[in-house]
C-alpha positions in Angstrom: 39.9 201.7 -108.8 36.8 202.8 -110.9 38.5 202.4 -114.2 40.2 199.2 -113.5 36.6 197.9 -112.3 35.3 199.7 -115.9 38.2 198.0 -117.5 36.8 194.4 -115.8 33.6 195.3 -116.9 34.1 195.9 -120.8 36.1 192.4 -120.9 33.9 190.5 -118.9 31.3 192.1 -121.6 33.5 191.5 -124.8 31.9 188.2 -125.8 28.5 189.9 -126.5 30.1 191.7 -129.6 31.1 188.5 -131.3 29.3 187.6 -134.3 28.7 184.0 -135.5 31.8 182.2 -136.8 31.6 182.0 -141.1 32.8 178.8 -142.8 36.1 178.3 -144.0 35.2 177.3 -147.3 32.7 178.7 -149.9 31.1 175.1 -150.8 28.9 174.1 -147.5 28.3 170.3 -149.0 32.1 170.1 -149.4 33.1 171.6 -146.2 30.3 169.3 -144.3 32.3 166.4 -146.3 35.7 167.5 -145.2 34.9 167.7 -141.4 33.0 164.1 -141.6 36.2 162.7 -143.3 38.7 164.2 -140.9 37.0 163.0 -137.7 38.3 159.7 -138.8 41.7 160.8 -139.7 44.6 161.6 -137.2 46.2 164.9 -136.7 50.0 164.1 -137.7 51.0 166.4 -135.0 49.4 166.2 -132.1 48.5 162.4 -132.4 45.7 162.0 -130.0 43.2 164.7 -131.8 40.8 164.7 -134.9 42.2 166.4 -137.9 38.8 168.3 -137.5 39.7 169.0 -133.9 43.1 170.3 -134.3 44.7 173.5 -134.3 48.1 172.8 -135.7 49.6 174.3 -138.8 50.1 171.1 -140.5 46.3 169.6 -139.7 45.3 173.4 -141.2 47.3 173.0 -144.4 45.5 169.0 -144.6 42.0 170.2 -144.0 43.1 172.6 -147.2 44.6 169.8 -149.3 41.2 167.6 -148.5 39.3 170.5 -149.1 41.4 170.8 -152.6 41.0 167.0 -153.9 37.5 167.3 -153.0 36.7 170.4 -155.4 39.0 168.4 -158.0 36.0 165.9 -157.8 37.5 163.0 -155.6 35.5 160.7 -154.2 36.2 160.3 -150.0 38.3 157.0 -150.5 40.3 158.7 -153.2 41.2 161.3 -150.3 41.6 158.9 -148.1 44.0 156.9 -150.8 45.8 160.1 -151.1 46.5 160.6 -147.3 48.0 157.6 -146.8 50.4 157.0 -149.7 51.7 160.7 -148.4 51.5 160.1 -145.0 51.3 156.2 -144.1 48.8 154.5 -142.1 48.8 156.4 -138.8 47.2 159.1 -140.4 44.2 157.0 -140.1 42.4 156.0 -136.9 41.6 153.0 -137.9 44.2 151.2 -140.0 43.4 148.6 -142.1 43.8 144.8 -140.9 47.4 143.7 -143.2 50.6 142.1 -142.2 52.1 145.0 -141.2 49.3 145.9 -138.7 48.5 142.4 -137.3 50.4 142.9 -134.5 48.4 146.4 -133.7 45.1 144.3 -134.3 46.1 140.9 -132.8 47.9 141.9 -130.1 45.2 142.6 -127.5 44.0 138.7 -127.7 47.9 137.3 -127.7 48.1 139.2 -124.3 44.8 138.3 -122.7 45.9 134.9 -124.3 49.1 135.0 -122.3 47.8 136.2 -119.3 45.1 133.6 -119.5 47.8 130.7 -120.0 49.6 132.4 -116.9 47.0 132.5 -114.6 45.7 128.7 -115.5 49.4 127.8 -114.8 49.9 129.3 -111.4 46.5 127.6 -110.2 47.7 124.1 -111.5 51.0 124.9 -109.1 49.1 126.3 -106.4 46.8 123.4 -106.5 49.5 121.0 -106.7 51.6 122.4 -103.7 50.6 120.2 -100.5 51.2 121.4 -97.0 54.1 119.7 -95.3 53.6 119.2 -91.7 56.0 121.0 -89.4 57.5 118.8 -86.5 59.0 119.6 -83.3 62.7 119.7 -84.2 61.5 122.3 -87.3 60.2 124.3 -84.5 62.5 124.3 -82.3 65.4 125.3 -84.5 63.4 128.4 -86.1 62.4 129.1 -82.3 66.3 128.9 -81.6 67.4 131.4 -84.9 65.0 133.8 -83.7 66.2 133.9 -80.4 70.0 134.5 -81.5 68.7 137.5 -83.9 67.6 139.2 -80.8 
């Protein structure tokens, strides 16, 4: 029991031997450059995280790439350029507003359009409907069908 407890104790501990994590990359101006550019750009694999963020392979081997065209002397659109005549337009975040992407960019007003166009339609019906008086006979005969049901 004591060395199971001991055993607790040194992992519980184990966190106070860690040292401060060291950059990836020698250059700090082009490593702070890299992790500001790949906020904005999408990790191919997991889709819904940063490429800064990420902890697959694939966003390890383009943090390296970015890393490499950025030593080569390329500017951050350059990069960007790069990505996405490798990758396409979902490696961005924010694609850019072209014919191919109108739909992406549009289509939040073409529904709230529609659903605006529905609603205004149904209130023009619902207005329009009139109550029809029910007479006796009317009563009298659903009176009668729910007296057979039972």
């Amino acid at each position: 029991m004591k060395s199971l407890l001991f055993t607790l104790m040194l992992t519980l501990a184990a966190p106070l031997w860690a040292d401060e994590a060291t950059p990836v990359g020698e250059d700090p101006v082009i490593e702070q450059r890299m992790v500001i550019l790949a906020t904005d750009l999408r990790c191919l694999v997991c889709q819904n995280e940063s490429l800064a963020g990420s902890h697959a392979e694939l966003a390890e081997d383009l943090r390296k790439e970015i890393r490499a065209q950025m030593k080569a002397g390329k500017n951050d659109k350059e990069v960007i350029e790069y990505l996405t005549t490798r990758y396409g337009d979902f490696v961005l975040y924010r694609p850019p507003f072209k014919p191919i992407t109108y739909l992406l960019w549009l289509g939040p007003l073409l529904f709230l359009g529609l659903g605006g166009a529905i609603w205004y339609v149904t209130l023009k019906k619902r207005r329009a409907f009139k109550d029809v008086p029910v007479d006796e006979q009317q009563l009298a005969e659903a009176a009668q069908l729910l007296d057979d049901k039972n």
